[in-house]
N, C-alpha and C positions, 0 to 999 in steps of 0.2 A: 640456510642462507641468512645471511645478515643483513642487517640494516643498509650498509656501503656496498654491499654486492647487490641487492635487491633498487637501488636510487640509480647505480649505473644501467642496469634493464629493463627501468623504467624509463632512465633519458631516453632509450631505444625505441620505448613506444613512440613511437607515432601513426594513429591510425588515420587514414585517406580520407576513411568517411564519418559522419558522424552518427552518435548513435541513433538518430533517427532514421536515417539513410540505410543504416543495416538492418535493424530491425524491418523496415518495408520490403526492400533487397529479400531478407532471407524470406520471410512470409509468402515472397512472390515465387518460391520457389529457387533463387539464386544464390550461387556459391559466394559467400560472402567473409572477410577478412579474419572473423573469427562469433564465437558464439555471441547473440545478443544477450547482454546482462542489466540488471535490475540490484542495484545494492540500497535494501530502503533506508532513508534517511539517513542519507548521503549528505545531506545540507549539516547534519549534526558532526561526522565526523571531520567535515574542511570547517566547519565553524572552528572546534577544536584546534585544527591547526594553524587558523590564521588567527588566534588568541579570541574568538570571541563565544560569551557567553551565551546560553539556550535563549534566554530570552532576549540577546539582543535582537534573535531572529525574525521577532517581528517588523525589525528595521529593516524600510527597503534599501538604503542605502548598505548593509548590512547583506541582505540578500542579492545585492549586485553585486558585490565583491565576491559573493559565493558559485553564483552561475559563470562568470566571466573566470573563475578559477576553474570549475569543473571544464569549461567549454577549452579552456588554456592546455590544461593538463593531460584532458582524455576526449577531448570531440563530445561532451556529454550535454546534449541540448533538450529545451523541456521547461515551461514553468507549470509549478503549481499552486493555486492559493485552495487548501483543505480545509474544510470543516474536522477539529480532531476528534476524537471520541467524545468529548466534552463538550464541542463547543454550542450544540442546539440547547443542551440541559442549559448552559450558560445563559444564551437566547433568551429562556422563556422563565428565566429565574434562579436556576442553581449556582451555588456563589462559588467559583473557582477561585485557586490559588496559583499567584505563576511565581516557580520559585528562581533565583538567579539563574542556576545551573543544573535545572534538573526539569523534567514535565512537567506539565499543568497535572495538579489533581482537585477534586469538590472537598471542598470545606462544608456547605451545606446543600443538600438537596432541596428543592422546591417542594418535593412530595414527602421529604423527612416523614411524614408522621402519616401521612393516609393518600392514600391513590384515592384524588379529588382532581377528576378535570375543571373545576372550576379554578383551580388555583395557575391554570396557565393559559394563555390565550396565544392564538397562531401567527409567529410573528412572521412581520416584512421586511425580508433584506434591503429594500428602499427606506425603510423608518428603523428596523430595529439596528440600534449603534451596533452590537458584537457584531451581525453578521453585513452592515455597510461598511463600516471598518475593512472588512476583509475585501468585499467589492472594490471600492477604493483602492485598496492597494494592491490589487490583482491588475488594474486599468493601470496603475503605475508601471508596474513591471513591464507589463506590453508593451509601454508607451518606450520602455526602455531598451526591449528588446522586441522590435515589431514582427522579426522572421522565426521566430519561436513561437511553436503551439502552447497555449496554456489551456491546462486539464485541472481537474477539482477531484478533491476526494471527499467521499462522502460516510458515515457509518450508517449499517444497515438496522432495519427500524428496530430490531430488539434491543441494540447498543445504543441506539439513541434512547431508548426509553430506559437503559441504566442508567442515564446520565441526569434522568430527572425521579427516579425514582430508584432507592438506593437496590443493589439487585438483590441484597439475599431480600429483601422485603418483595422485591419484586418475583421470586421464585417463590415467596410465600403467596404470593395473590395468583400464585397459575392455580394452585389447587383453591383457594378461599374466594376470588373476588376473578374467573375470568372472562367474564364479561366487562368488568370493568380493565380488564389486562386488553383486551381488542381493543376498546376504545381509544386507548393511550396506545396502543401501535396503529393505528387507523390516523392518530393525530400526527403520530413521528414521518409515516409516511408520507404527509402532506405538508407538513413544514419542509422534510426532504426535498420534497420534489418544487415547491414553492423556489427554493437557494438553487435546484437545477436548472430551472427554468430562467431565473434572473441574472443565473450564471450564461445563459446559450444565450440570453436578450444581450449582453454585454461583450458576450466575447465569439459567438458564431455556434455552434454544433461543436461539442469535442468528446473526449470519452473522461470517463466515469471510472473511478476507482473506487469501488463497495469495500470498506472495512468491518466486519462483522465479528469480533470474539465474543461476544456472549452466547452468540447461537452455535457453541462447537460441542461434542459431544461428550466433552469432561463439565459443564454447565446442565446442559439439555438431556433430559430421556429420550429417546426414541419418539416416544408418543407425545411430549413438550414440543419437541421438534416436528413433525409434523402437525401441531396442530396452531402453535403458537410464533416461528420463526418463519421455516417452507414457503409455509405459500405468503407471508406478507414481505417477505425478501425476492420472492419470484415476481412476485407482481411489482415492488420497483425496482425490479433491474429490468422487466420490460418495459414500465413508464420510461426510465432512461433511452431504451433504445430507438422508442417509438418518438420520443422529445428529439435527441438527436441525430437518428439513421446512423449513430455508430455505437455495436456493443461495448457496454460498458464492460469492465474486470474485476474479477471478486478473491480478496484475502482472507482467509479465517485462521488467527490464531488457536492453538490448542488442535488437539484430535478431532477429526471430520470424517474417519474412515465410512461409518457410518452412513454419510450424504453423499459419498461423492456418487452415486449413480442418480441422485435425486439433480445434482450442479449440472449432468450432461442435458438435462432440460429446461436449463436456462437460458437466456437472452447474454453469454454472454462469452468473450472471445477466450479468454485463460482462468485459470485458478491457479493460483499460488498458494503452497503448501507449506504448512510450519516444520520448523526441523524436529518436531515430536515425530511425526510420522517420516512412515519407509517412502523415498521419494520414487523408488522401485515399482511400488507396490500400488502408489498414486498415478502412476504414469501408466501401469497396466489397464487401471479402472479408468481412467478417463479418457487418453491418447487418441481414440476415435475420434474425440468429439472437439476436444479443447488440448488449449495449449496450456503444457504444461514447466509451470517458473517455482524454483526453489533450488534448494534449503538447507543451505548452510546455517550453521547456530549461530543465531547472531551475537551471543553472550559468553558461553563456553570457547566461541572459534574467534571470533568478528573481535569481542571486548578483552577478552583476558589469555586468547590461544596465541603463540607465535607466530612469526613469518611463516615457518615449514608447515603449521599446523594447518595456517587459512590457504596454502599449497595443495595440501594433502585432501582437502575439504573440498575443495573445487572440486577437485580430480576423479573423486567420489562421485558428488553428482554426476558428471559429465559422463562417465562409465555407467552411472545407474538411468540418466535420463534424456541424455543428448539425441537418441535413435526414436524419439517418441515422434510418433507416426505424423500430427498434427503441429510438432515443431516443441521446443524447450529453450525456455531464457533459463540464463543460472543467474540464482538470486539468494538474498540469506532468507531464512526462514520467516523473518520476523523484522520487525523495525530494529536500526542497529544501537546500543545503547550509547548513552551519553557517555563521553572518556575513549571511545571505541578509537587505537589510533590510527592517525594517518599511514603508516607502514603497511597496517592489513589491510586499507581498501588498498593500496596498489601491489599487494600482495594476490588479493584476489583478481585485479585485472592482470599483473601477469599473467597470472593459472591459466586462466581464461586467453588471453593472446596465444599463451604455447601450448595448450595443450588442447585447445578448443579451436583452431584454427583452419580453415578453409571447411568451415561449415556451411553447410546444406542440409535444411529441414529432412527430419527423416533419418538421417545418416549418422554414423559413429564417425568422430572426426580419427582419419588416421591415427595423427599426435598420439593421442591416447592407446591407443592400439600397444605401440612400442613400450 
């Protein structure tokens, strides 16, 4: 398919409900228009096509023209103001870089030279500017869009404590200094939770998006992970729940095979899986308990594959995970990269309308069958 065949069956979508409406809908058990999907950082590829640079996106004027695009084009409703991976390290000292066109990364670490809790103190999203800035402009948004949910993402405490403490230093201090490695996840935890809380005071009860790649098992041993991520990621994703009576949701880049029997005893409603792993094989291990959203390659398929390719890619998952017991969003694996174009997100919501349509939790949608 081309580009002028794929815009004309695009004009065709129009879906009735929005995606908020379907996702409820099908969770509730109902046949609904078609699979609920999750394309991450979707904000980045309509930035793209409406000319505007990664960092304009801190503008909210900027990100109005983005939700009022998504909501125009695809019924796609939702805001979020995230903390990124970076942004607590930023918080409490570590000097980021925000480049025109591309992510934020640290130029210096706060803990450069020595894991020394003295060198950071616990900030307040009411005092400390990075993370008021973001309160602020989270109140904007709403104010902009009042019938929309807004939700926060958060990273999980050992990816916050990369952020202030460079990691391979900090895989050196599991085995050298890990008493001093608790303490600085004891602190991430509660700065975390500190930005959740200020978040539910500002904006009501909502759910929680856990991003965690440091803690996946091309990083972590077995025994690193149980001793050093596990239980300090389990216990805030339960703070989150118990903060606001709705489970929060956890992403881990890289390989997880490993944990995923350890994720079904968490506090929390889905795992979404990177496209390293068999989405197959994820859906077997977890399907009882959680719902399961992936994983499309966001880079190989999303950034540089064709129209047919992010077709083909759908269709995959949808055959490999669509029948999971506890329900499946098809999502790409990964956040989508920067350049990622506009053609392959609606290449993939086509996929998704035709061949994932008149879904029900549980069920292989006919379409696909044929």
């Amino acid at each position: 398919m081309d580009k002028e065949e794929l815009k004309i069956e695009m004009e065709n979508y129009r879906p009735k409900i929005s995606s908020g409406e379907r996702i409820s809908a099908y969770l509730n058990g109902q046949v609904v228009d078609h699979l609920p999907f999750a394309i991450m950082s979707t904000n980045r590829i309509i930035a793209n096509c409406l000319s505007y640079s990664i960092s304009q996106l801190e503008d909210v004027d900027v990100l109005t023209d983005i939700v009022k695009y998504k909501y125009d084009h695809y019924k796609i409703v939702g805001l979020t103001e995230e903390l990124s991976l970076r942004t607590m390290g930023q918080a409490v000292g570590s000097k980021l870089v925000f480049p025109e066109n591309d992510i934020d990364y640290i130029e210096k670490f706060v803990m450069e030279d020595q894991l020394n809790m003295n060198l950071i103190k616990m900030p307040d999203p009411y005092s400390n500017e990075v993370l008021l800035a973001k309160l602020k402009r989270g109140k904007i948004m709403k104010d902009r869009f009042p019938d929309m949910v807004i939700e926060t993402e958060i990273p999980g405490p050992i990816t916050t404590a990369a952020a202030i403490r460079p990691v391979d230093k900090l895989l050196r201090d599991l085995k050298k200094n890990p008493d001093g490695v608790k303490k600085l996840l004891d602190f991430c935890y509660e700065a975390n939770l500190s930005w959740a809380k200020a978040f539910k005071k500002e904006f009501g009860p909502t759910s929680v998006m856990v991003v965690d790649p440091v803690a996946c098992d091309d990083i972590l041993s077995p025994k690193q992970a149980l001793e050093f991520s596990l239980p300090y990621l389990k216990k805030q994703l339960s703070a989150y729940y118990e903060l606001n009576g709705i489970k929060p949701n956890l992403h881990i880049c890289g390989h997880t095979n490993r944990q995923w029997k350890y994720y079904k005893d968490f506090d929390i409603d889905f795992f979404s899986v990177d496209n390293c792993e068999d989405l197959e094989a994820c859906k077997k291990a977890i399907e009882d308990k959680l719902i399961v959203v992936g994983n499309v390659a966001p880079v190989e398929v999303m950034r540089y594959g064709s129209i047919d390719d992010v077709i083909e890619a759908v269709k995959t998952c949808i055959k490999k995970a669509a029948d999971a017991k506890s329900g499946y969003i098809a999502a790409t694996g990964c956040g989508s990269p920067v350049g990622t174009p506009i053609e392959n997100l609606n290449a993939f919501i086509y996929a998704i309308n035709k061949y994932g349509n008149n879904a029900k939790i549980g069920q292989m949608p006919e379409a696909i069958k044929s």
